[in-house]
C-alpha positions in Angstrom: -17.5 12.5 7.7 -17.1 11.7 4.0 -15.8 8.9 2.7 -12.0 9.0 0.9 -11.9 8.2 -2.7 -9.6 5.5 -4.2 -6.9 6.9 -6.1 -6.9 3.9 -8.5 -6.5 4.2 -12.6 -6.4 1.1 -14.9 -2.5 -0.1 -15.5 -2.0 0.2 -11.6 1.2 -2.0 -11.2 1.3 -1.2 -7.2 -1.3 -1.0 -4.8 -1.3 0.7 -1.3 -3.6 -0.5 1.1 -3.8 1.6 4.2 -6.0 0.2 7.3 -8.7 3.4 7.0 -8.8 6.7 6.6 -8.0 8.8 9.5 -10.2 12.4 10.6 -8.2 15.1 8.6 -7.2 12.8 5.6 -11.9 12.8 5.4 -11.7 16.5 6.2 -9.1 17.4 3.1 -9.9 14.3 0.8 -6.5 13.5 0.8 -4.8 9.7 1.7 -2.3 9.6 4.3 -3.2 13.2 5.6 -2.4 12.9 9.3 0.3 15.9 10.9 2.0 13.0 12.1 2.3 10.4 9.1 5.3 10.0 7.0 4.0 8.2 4.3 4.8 10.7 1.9 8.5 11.7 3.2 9.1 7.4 2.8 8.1 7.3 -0.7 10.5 10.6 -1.6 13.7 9.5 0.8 13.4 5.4 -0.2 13.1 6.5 -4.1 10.0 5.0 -5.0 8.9 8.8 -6.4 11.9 10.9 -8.0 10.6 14.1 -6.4 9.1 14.8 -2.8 5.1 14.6 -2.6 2.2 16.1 -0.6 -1.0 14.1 0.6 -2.5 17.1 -2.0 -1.1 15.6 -4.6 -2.0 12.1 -4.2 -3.6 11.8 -7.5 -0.5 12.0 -8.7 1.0 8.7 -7.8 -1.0 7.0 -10.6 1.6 8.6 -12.9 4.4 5.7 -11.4 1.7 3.2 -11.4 0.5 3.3 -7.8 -3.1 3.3 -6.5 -4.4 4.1 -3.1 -7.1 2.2 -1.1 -8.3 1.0 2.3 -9.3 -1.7 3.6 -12.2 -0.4 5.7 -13.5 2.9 3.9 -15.4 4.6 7.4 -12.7 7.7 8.3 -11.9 7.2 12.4 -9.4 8.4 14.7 -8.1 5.7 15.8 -8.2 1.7 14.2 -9.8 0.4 18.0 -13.0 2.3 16.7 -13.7 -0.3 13.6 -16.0 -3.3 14.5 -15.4 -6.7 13.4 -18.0 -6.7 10.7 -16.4 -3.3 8.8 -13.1 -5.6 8.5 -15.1 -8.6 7.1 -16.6 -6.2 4.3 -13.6 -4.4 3.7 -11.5 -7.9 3.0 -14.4 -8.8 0.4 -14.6 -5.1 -1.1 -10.5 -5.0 -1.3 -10.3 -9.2 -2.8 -13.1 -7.7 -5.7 -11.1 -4.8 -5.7 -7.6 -6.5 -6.9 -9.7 -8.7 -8.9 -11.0 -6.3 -11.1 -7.4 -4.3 -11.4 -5.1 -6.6 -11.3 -2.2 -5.1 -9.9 1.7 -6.9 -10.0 2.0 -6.0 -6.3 -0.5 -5.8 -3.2 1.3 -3.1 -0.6 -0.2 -3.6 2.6 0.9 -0.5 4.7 1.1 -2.3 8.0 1.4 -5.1 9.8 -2.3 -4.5 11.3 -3.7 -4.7 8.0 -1.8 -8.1 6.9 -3.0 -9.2 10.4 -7.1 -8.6 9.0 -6.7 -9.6 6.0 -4.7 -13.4 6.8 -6.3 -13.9 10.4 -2.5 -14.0 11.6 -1.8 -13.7 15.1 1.9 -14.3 14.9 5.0 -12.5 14.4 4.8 -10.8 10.7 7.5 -9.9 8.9 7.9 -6.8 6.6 8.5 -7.1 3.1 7.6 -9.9 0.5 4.8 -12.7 1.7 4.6 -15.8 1.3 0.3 -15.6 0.7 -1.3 -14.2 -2.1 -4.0 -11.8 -2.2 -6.9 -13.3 -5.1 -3.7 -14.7 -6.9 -1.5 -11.7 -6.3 1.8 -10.9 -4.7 1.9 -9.2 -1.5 4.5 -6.8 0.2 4.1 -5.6 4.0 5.4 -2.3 5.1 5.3 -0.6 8.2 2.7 1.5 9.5 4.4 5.8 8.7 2.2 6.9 11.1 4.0 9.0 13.9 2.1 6.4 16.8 3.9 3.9 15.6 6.4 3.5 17.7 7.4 -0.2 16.8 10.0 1.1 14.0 12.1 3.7 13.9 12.0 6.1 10.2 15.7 4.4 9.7 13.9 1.1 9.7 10.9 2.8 8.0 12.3 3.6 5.3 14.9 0.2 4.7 11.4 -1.5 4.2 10.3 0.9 1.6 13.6 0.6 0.1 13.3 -3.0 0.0 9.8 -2.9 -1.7 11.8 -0.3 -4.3 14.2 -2.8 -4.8 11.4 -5.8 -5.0 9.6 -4.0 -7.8 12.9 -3.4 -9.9 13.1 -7.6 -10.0 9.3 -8.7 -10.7 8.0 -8.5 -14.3 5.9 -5.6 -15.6 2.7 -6.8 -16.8 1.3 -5.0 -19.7 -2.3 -3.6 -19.1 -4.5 -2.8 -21.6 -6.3 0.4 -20.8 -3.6 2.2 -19.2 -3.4 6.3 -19.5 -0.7 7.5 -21.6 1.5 8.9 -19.0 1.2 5.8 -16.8 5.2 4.9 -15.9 5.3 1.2 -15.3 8.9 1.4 -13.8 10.2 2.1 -10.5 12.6 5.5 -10.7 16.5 5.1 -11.3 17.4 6.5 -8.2 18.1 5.5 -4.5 18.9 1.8 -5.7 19.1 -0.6 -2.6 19.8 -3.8 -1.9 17.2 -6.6 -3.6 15.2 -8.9 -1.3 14.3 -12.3 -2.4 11.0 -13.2 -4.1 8.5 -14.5 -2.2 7.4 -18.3 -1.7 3.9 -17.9 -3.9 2.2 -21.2 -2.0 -0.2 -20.0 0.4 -3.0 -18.0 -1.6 -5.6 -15.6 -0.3 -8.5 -16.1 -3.1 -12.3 -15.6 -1.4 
């Protein structure tokens, strides 16, 4: 199986963190590739793109600012198949990672992934935390795949309306480097209610 390329170009202002890639999005080369996910269909009907999207055509998110990653690289079919030791390299490959892009946001996409990354074994909440990833804000949403069963898309997509929203209130940071073409904006459409900022106390640095 080969590994899934980042989807990452310098002035990333948001950054999607999936848990790993699954089989077909390895077979295609394409993030969020599953029959089943709705990852794309969230981003289109919550506003954060102005115009619906493929997984072929994830290279194009870098034009609104977003980059794609994982947290562990290996492709499986299912998260159960990941040893301990893959999730320990992945949280130091993602800290270096945001280090060495500096994105405004960190968009962990699930609740699974904030678990690894914080050690939490609680309740998490969607939406703005209050921890920090290597001095950087972070925002959970919920899993799109079609397994998860914990949220319906109506709640799917509030949460990626809420991060919309959330983006539209925090400051754009100018990069140096960026591509010309880069939009550092969240589109004008699909405006929802704003959430409040996060507490910025607990930080995730090493």
């Amino acid at each position: 199986m080969r590994r899934l390329p980042d989807r990452i170009r310098p002035g990333v202002r948001v950054l999607f963190v999936g848990i790993n890639p699954g089989l077909r999005s390895s077979a295609i080369g394409h993030h969020f590739a599953g029959y089943s996910n709705r990852f794309w269909k969230l981003l289109y009907d919550s506003g954060l793109v102005p115009h619906p999207l493929t997984c072929e055509e994830d290279v194009r998110l870098q034009e609104w600012g977003y980059g794609l990653t994982n947290l562990v690289a290996r492709p499986s079919a299912g998260m159960d198949e990941l040893g301990p030791g893959e999730f320990r390299a992945g949280r130091c490959r993602l800290l270096a990672t945001v280090r060495r892009v500096r994105p405004t946001v960190v968009v962990l996409v699930g609740v699974t992934v904030y678990r690894s990354l914080f050690l939490s074994r609680g309740k998490v909440r969607l939406g703005p935390q209050r921890e920090r990833l290597a001095g950087v804000r972070v925002f959970v949403l919920p899993n799109p795949s079609g397994r998860n069963a914990n949220y319906s898309y109506q709640q799917m997509c509030a949460a990626y309306r809420a991060l919309r929203s959330y983006l539209r209130k925090i400051p754009t940071r100018s990069h140096r480097g960026a591509p010309k073409g880069v939009r550092n904006r969240v589109p004008d459409t699909f405006f929802s209610p704003q959430f409040g900022v996060s507490d910025p106390r607990s930080r995730l640095t090493a």
